[in-house]
C-alpha positions as CSV (number, residue, x, y, z in Angstrom):
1,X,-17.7,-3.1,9.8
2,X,-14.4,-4.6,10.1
3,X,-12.4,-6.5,7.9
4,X,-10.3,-9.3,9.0
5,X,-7.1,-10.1,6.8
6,X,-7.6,-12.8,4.5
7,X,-4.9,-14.4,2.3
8,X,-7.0,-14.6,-0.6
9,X,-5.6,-13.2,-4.0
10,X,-7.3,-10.3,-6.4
11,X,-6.8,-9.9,-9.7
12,X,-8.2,-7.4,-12.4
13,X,-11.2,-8.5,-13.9
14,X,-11.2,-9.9,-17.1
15,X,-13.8,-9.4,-20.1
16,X,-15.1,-12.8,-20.1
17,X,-15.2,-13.0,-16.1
18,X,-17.5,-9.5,-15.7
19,X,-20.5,-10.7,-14.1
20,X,-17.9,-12.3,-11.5
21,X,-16.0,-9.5,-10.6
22,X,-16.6,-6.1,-9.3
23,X,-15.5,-2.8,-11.2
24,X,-13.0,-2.0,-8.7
25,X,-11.1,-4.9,-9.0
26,X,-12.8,-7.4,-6.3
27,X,-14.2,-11.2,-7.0
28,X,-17.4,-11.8,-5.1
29,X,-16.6,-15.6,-5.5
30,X,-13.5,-15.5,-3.4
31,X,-11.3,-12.7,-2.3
32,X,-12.4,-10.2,-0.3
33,X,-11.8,-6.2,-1.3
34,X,-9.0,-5.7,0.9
35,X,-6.8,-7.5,3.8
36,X,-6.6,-3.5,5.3
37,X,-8.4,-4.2,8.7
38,X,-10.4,-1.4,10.4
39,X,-7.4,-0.3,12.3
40,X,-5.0,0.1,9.7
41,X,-7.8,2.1,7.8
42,X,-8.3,4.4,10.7
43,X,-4.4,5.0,11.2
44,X,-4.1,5.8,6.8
45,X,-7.4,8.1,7.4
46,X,-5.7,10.6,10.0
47,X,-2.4,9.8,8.5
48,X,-3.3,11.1,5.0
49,X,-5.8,13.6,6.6
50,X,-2.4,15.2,8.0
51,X,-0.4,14.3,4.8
52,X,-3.1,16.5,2.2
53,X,-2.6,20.0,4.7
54,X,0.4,20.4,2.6
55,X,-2.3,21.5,-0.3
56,X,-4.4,23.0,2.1
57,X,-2.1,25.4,4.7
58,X,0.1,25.9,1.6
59,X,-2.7,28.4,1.0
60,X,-4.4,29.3,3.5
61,X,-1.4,30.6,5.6
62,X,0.2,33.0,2.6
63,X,-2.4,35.3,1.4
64,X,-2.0,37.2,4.8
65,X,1.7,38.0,4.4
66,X,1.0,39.2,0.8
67,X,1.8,42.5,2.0
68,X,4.6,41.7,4.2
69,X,6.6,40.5,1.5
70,X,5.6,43.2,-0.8
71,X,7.6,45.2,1.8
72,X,10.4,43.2,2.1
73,X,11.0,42.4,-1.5
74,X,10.2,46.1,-2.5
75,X,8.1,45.0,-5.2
76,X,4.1,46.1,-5.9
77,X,1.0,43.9,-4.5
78,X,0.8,43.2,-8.0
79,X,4.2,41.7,-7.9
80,X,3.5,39.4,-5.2
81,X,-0.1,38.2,-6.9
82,X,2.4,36.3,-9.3
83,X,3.6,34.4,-6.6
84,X,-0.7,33.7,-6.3
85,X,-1.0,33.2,-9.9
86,X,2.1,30.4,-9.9
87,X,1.0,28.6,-6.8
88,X,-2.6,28.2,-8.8
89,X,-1.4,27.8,-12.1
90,X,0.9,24.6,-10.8
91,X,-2.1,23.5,-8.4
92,X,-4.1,22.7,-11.7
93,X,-0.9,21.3,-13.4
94,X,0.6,18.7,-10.8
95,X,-2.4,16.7,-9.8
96,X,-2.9,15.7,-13.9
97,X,0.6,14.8,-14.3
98,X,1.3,12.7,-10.9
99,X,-2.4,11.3,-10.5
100,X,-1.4,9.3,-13.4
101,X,1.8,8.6,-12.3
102,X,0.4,7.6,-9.0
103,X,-2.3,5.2,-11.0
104,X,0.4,3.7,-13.2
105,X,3.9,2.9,-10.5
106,X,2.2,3.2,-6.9
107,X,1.2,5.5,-4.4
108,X,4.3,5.1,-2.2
109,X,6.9,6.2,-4.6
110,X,5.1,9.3,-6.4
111,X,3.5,10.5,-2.8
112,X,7.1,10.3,-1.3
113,X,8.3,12.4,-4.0
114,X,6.5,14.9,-4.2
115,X,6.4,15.5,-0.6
116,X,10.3,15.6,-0.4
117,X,9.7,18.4,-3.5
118,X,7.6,20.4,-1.2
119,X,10.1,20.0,1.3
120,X,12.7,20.8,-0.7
121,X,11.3,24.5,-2.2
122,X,10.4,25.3,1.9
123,X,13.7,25.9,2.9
124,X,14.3,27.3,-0.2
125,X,11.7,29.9,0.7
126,X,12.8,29.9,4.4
127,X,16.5,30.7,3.3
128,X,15.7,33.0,0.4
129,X,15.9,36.8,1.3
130,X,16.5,38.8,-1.2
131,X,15.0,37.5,-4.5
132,X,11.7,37.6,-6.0
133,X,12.5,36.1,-8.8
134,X,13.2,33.3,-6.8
135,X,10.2,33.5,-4.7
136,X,7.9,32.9,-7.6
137,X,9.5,30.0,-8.7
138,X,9.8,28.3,-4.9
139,X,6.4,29.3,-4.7
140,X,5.4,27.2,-7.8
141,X,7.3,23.9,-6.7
142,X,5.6,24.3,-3.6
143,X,2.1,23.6,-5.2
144,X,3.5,21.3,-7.5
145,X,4.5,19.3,-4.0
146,X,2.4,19.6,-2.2
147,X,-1.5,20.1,-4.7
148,X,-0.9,16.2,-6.3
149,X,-1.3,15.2,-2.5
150,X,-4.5,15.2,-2.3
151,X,-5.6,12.6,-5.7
152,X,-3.4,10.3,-4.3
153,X,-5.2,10.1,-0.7
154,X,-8.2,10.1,-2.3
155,X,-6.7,6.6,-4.5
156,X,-5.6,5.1,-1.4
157,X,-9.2,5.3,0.3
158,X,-10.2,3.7,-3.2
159,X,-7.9,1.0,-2.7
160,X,-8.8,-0.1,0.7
161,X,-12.1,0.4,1.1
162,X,-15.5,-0.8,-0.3
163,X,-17.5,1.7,-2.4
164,X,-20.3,1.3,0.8
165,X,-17.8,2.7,3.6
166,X,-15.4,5.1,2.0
167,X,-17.1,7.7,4.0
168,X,-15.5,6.5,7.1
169,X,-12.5,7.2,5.5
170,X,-13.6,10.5,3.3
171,X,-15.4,12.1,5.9
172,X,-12.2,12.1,9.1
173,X,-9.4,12.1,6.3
174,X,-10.9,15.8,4.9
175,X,-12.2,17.0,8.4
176,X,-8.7,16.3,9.6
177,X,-7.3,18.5,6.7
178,X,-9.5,21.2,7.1
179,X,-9.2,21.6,11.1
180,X,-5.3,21.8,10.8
181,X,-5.7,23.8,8.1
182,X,-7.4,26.7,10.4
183,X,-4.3,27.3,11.5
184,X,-2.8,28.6,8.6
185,X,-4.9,32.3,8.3
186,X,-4.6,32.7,12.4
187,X,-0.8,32.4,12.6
188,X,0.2,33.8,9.7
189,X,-2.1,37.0,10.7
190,X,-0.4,36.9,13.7
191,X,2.8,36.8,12.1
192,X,2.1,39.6,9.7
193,X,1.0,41.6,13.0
194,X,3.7,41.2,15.6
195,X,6.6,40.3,13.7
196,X,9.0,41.0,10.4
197,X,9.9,37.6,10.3
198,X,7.7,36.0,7.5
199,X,10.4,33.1,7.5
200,X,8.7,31.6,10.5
201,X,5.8,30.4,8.1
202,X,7.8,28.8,5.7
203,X,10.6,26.9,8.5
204,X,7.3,25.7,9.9
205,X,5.4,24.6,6.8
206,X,9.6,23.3,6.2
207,X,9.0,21.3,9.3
208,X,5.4,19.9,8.5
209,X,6.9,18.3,5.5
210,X,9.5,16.7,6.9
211,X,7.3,15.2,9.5
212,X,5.2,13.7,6.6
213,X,7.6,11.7,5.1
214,X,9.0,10.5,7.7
215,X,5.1,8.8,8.4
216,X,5.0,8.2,5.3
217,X,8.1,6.6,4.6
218,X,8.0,4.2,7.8
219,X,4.5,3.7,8.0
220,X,2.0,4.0,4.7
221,X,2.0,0.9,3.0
222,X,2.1,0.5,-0.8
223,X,-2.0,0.3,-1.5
224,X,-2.3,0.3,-5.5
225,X,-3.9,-2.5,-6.9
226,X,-2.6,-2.9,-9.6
227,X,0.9,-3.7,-7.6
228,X,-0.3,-5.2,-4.4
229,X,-3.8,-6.2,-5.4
230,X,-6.1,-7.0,-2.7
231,X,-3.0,-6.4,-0.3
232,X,-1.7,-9.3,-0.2
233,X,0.6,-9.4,-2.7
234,X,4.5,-8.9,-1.1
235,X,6.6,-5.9,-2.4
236,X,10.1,-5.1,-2.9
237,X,12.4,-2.0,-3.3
238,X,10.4,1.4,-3.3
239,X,7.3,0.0,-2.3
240,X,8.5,-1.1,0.8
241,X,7.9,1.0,4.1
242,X,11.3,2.0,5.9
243,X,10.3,0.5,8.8
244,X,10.6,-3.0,7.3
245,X,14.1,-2.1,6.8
246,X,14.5,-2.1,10.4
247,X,17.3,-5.0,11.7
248,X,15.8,-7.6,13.6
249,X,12.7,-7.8,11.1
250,X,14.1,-10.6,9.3
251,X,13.0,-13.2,10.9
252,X,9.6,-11.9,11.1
253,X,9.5,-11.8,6.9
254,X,11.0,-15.3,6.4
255,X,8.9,-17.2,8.5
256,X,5.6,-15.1,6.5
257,X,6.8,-15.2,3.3
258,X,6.8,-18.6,3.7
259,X,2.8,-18.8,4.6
260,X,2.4,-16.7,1.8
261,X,4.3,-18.0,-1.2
262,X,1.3,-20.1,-2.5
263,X,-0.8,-16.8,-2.1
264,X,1.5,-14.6,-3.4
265,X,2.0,-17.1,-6.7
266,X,-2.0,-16.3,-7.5
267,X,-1.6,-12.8,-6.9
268,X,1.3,-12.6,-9.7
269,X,-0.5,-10.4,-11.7
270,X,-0.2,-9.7,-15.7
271,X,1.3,-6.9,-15.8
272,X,0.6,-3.1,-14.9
273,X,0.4,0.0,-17.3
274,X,3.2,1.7,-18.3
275,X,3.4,5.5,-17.7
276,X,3.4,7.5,-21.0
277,X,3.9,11.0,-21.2
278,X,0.3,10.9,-22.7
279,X,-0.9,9.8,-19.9
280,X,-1.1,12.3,-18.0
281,X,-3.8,13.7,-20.1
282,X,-5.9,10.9,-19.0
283,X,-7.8,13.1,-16.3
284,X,-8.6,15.7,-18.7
285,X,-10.1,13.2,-21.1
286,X,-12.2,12.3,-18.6
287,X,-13.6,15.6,-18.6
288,X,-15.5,14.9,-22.1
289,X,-17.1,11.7,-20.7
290,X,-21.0,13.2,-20.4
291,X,-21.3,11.1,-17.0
292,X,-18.3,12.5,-15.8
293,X,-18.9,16.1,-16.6
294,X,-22.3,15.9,-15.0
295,X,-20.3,14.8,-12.2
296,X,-17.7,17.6,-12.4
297,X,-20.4,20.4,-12.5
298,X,-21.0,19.9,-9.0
299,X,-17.1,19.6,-7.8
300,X,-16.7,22.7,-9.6
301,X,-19.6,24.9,-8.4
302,X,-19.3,23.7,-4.8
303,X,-15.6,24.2,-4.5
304,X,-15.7,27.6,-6.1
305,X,-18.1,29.0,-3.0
306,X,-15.4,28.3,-0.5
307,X,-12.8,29.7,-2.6
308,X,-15.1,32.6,-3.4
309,X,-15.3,33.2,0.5
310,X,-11.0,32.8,1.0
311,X,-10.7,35.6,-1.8
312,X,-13.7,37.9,-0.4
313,X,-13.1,37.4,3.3
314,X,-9.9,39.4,4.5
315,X,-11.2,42.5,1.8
316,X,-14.7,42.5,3.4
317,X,-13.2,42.2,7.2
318,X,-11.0,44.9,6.3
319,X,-13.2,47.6,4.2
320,X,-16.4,47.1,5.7
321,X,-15.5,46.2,9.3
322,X,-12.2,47.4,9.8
323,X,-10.8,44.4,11.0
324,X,-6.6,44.3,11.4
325,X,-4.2,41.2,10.1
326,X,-4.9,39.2,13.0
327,X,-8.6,39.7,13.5
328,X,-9.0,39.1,9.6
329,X,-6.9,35.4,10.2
330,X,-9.9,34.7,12.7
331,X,-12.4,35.8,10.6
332,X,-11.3,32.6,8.6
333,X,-12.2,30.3,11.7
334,X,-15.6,30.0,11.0
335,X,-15.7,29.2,7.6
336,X,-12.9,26.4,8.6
337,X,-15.3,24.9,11.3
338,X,-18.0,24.6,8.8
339,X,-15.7,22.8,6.7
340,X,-14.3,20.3,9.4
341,X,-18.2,19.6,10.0
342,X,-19.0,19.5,6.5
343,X,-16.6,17.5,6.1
344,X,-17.7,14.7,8.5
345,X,-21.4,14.9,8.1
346,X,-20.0,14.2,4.4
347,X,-18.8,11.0,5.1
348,X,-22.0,10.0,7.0
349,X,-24.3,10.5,4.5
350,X,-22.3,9.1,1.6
351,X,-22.1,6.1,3.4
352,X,-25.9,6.1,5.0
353,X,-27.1,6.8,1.5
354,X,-25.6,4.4,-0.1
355,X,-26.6,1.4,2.3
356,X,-30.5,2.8,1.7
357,X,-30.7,2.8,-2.2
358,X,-29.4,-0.5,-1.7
359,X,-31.4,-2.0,0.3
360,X,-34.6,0.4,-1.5
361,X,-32.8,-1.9,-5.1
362,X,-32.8,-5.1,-3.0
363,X,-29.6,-5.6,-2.9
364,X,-27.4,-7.0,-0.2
365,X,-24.2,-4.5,0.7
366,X,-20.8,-7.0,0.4
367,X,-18.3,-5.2,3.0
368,X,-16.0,-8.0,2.6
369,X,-15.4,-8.1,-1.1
370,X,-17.4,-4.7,-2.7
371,X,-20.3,-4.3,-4.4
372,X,-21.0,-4.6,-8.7
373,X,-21.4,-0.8,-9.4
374,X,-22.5,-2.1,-13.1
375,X,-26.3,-1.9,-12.6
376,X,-26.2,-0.2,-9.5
377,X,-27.5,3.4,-9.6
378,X,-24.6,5.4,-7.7
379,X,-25.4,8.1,-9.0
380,X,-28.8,8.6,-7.0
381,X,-27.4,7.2,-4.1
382,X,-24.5,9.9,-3.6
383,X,-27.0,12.4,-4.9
384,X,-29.0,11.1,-2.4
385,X,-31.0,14.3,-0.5
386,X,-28.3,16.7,-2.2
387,X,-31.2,19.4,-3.5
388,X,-32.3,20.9,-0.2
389,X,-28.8,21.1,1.0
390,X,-28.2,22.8,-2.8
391,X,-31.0,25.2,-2.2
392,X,-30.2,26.4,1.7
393,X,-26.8,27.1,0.3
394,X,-28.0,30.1,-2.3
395,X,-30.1,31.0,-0.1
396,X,-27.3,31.6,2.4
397,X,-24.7,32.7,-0.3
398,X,-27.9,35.4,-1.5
399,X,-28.7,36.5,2.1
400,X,-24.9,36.8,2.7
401,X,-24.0,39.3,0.2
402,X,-27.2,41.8,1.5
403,X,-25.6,41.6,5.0
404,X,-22.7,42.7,4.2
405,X,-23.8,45.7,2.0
406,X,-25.8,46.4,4.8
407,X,-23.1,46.4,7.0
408,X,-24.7,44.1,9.5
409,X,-22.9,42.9,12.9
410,X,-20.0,41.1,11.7
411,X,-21.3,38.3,13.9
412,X,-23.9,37.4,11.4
413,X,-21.9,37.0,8.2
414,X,-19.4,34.9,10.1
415,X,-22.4,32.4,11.4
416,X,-23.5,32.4,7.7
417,X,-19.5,31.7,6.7
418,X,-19.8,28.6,9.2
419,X,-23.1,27.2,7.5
420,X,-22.1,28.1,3.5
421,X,-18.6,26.4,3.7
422,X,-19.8,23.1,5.8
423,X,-22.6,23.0,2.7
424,X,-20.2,23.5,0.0
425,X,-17.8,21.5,1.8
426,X,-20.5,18.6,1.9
427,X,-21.4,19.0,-2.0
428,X,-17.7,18.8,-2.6
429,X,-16.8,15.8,-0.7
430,X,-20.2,13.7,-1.8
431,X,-19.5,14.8,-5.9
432,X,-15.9,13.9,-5.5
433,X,-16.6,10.7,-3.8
434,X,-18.9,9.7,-6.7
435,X,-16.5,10.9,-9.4
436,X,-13.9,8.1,-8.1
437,X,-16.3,6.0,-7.8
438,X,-17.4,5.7,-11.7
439,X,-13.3,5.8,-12.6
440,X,-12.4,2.5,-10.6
441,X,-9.9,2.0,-12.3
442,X,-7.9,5.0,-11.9
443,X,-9.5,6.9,-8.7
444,X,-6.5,9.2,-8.6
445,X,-6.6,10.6,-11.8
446,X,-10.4,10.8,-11.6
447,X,-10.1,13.0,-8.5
448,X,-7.3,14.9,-10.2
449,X,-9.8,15.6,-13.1
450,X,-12.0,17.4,-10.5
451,X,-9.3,19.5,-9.0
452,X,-8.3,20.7,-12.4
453,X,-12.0,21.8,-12.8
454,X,-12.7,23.2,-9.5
455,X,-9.2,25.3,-9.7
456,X,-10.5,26.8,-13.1
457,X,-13.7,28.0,-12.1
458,X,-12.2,28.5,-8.8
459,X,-9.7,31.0,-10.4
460,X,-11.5,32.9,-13.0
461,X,-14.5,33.7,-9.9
462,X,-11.7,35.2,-8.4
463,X,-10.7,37.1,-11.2
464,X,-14.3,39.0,-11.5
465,X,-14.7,38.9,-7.5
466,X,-13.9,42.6,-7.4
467,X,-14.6,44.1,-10.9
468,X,-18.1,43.0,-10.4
469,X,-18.4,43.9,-6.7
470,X,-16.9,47.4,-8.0
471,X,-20.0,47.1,-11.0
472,X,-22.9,46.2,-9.4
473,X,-22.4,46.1,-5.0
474,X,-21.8,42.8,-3.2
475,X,-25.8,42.3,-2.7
476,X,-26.0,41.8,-6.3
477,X,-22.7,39.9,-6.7
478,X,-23.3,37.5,-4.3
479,X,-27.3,36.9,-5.6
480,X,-25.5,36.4,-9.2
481,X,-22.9,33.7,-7.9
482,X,-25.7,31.9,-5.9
483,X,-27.7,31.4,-8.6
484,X,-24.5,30.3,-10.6
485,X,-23.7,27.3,-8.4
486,X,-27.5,26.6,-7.6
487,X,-28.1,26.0,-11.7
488,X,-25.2,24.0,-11.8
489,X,-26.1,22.1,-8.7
490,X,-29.0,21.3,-10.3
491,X,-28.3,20.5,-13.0
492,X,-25.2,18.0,-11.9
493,X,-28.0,16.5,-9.9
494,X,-30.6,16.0,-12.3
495,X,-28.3,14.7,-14.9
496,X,-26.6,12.4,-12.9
497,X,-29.3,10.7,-11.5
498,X,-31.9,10.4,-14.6
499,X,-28.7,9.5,-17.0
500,X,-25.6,8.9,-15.5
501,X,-26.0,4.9,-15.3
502,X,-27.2,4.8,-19.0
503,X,-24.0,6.7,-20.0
504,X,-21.4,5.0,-17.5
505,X,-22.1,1.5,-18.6
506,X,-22.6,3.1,-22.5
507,X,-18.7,4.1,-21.4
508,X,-17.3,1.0,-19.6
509,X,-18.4,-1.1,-22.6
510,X,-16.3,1.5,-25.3
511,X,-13.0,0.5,-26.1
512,X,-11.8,4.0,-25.1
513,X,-14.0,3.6,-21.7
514,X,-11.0,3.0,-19.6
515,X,-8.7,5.8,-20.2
516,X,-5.9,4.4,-18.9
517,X,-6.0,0.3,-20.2
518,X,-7.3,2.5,-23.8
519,X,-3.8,3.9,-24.0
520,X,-1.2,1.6,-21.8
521,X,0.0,-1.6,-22.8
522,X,1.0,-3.7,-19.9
523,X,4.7,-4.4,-19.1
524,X,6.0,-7.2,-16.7
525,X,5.7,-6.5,-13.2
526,X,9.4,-6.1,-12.0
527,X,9.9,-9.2,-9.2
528,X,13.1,-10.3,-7.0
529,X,15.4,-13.3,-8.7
530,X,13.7,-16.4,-7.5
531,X,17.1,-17.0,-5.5
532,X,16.1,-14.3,-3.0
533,X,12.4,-14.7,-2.9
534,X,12.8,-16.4,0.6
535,X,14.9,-13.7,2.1
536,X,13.4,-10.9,3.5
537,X,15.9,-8.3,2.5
538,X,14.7,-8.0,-0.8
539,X,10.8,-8.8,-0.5
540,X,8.8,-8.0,2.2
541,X,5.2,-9.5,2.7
542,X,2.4,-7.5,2.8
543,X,1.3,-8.6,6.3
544,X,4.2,-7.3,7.7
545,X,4.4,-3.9,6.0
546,X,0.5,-4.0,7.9
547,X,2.4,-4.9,11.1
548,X,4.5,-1.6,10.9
549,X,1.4,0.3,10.7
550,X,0.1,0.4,14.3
């Protein structure tokens, strides 16, 4: 549904006003959840969907050219697995430290950064020719830019949209991702195949970046609530979009900053938590919060099967069907297309499931200002119909492993590759979505706890990929992982829905339940002298940073 603007104010709930206000930060008595309408939502959805393949292709479009560049640089496949071992090293790394960052001073500033990093260490790659020394440590700065991407889209859909439709904005963003993404194994197997030139990968991963922050710059508005509250709140220096730079927007600003000084005088908010370097532990505390660890079982286990399938695809293609560099980049495809579907069934069902336990608990779903998550069992509504989905995934993880040993038409495999990832992909996506939504209060850092997870488990099932495939035959390898993610399936499942409301409100009523406010005093929200609060130059309103958008 819609949302028109409103200029309604929102600020964070306070102890004594609980039963009035929602958990992420919306009243029910007056201001609605967010002034975003449905079209600025949609244009931030695609926007970031593009913004978060810088995690994504990062990845997918390197490990064919391993060899390549074990050429070039006259260094061992060993060698060049470093530069693998960095980029995932840093991946687990950057989203801890500017999730928090991101929760703390904005999304605008911290999401411009790091993008201009990644940038930055792309033509450093594209221009570096003879050192691999340097290579490694390009490499590294290219996760760190462009892996803490993806906790700060996931904050921004927490910003503007209710907990009962972030699946429209989940489901597109991630689909989005993933069908760029298919690029990456394609061309840079046709790269490694017709050319010498592996430069061409990173000048275009180069020029990817610099398209994002240019949209991002001019276009994605400052969303954190904690500076712009429901929206509506007008902001100044970095926060502000290029675009509203622009001469001849002047006139625009005045005349709205003048409709909106009595709103923006209730949205003055207390103040907002300053960044410590503690802080950025914050997402692994939440790790040793039972509710969220239950939680974090799933994000794990499902992630790990697609990253399982990135690591055993181009070996099996190769080995067992004799596939060359370009053949095995297509061999990727499939999995891909599962995960764009995945991906958008994902954000149907999150959002379908969670309008049916309502209405099954009697209670009316508030698209205008959000729901009360208190007493509201999310838990069993994201888990909502998870187990058979769970189960048809071993099974197809199980039967997957026998058809290779059995060296079975490769066209079997890669229909089973389309089917596991959109499954895993749709585990993923529904755990995630639930993990923000028990961390309100500091969604990027939640989702940033999950990525560390996932990465780890992700990582050391690649580590004993081939030593047990060498032990005991892919049949048995992939049987032993299915029944791996299945029991932790399950279990996240189970847990989560019989005691994950008992231990989230046992949390959120702890003095340490809110990581961030347990650790962060606030500090004064930096504002323009009162002498320029009329002029445009130095504040811009929120509504027309919105106008800049589409």
């Amino acid at each position: 549904m819609a949302m028109r603007p409103q200029p309604p104010s929102l600020e964070p709930p306070q102890p004594a006003e609980a039963e009035k206000t929602s958990p992420d930060g919306g009243s029910h008595d007056e201001e609605d959840y967010s002034i975003f309408s449905a079209g600025i939502r949609t244009y931030l959805t695609y926007q970031l969907g593009f913004t978060i393949i810088l995690s994504t292709l990062t990845s997918t479009a390197y490990l064919p050219l391993i060899p390549m560049l074990s050429t070039h640089f006259s260094v061992s496949i060993q060698a060049i697995n470093l530069t693998v071992t960095a980029y995932a090293i840093c991946q687990a790394i950057s989203p801890v430290l500017f999730a928090s960052l991101a929760d703390a001073f904005g999304r605008r500033p911290v999401l411009l950064g790091l993008i201009a990093l990644y940038a930055f260490a792309s033509l450093g790659l594209t221009l570096n020719q003879r050192s691999f020394a340097a290579l490694v440590a390009l490499r590294a700065l290219q996760s760190i830019g462009g892996s803490g991407t993806p906790p700060i889209a996931y904050g921004i859909v927490a910003d503007v949209a209710v907990v009962s439709e972030r699946g429209k904005m989940l489901g597109p963003m991630l689909s989005t991702c993933n069908a760029i993404s298919a690029v990456g194994p394609v061309g840079a197997g046709a790269v490694a195949l017709r050319t010498t030139g592996y430069t061409w990968i990173f000048l275009g991963l180069l020029i990817i970046a610099v398209i994002s922050l240019l949209l991002v710059g001019f276009t994605l508005p400052e969303t954190a609530r904690n500076i712009v509250g429901n929206g509506m709140k007008p902001v100044h220096g970095v926060w502000r979009t290029w675009w509203s730079f622009v001469p001849g927007k002047e006139q625009l600003c005045r005349s709205e900053r003048r409709a909106d000084d009595a709103t923006a005088e209730r949205l003055q908010m207390d103040g907002k938590p300053a960044w410590r370097p503690l802080s950025a532990f914050a997402s692994l505390r939440i790790v040793l919060y039972p509710d969220a660890a239950a939680v974090l079982c799933m994000v794990a286990s499902s992630y790990s099967v697609y990253y399982t399938f990135q690591v055993a695809i181009p070996v099996i293609f190769d080995e067992v069907y004799g596939y060359n560099e370009l053949e095995i980049g297509l061999a990727f495809l499939s999995g891909l297309a599962g995960m764009t579907i995945g991906g958008i069934t994902a954000g149907k069902l999150v959002d379908r499931n969670y309008a049916k336990t309502a209405r099954k608990c009697n209670i009316d779903v508030d698209r205008k200002k959000g729901d009360d998550l208190k007493d509201f069992p999310i838990e069993k509504a994201r888990y909502r119909n998870c187990l058979p989905f769970l189960s048809l995934e071993v099974a197809l993880v199980i039967g997957y492993g026998w058809v290779v040993q059995s060296h079975i038409h490769p066209s079997v495999p890669l229909t089973m590759q389309f089917f596991i990832c959109a499954i895993s992909t749709l585990l993923s996506h529904t755990s995630s979505a639930l993990l923000v939504d028990i961390f309100p209060a500091m969604s990027s850092s939640a989702y940033a706890s999950g990525q560390v997870t996932r990465c780890t488990l992700s990582a050391a099932s690649a580590a004993i990929l081939q030593p047990l495939i060498d032990a005991v035959g892919r049949g048995w390898y992939f049987t032993i992982f299915a029944l791996f993610i299945g029991i932790s399936g399950l279990g996240s499942v189970l847990t989560s829905r019989s005691k994950g409301v008992q231990w989230r409100q046992k949390r959120q009523t702890t003095p340490r339940g809110n990581v961030t406010d347990a650790e962060q005093p606030p500090r004064q929200l930096p504002t323009p002298p009162a002498d320029e609060t009329s002029d445009s130059s130095n504040a811009t309103p929120k509504k027309e940073i919105l106008s800049s958008v589409v």
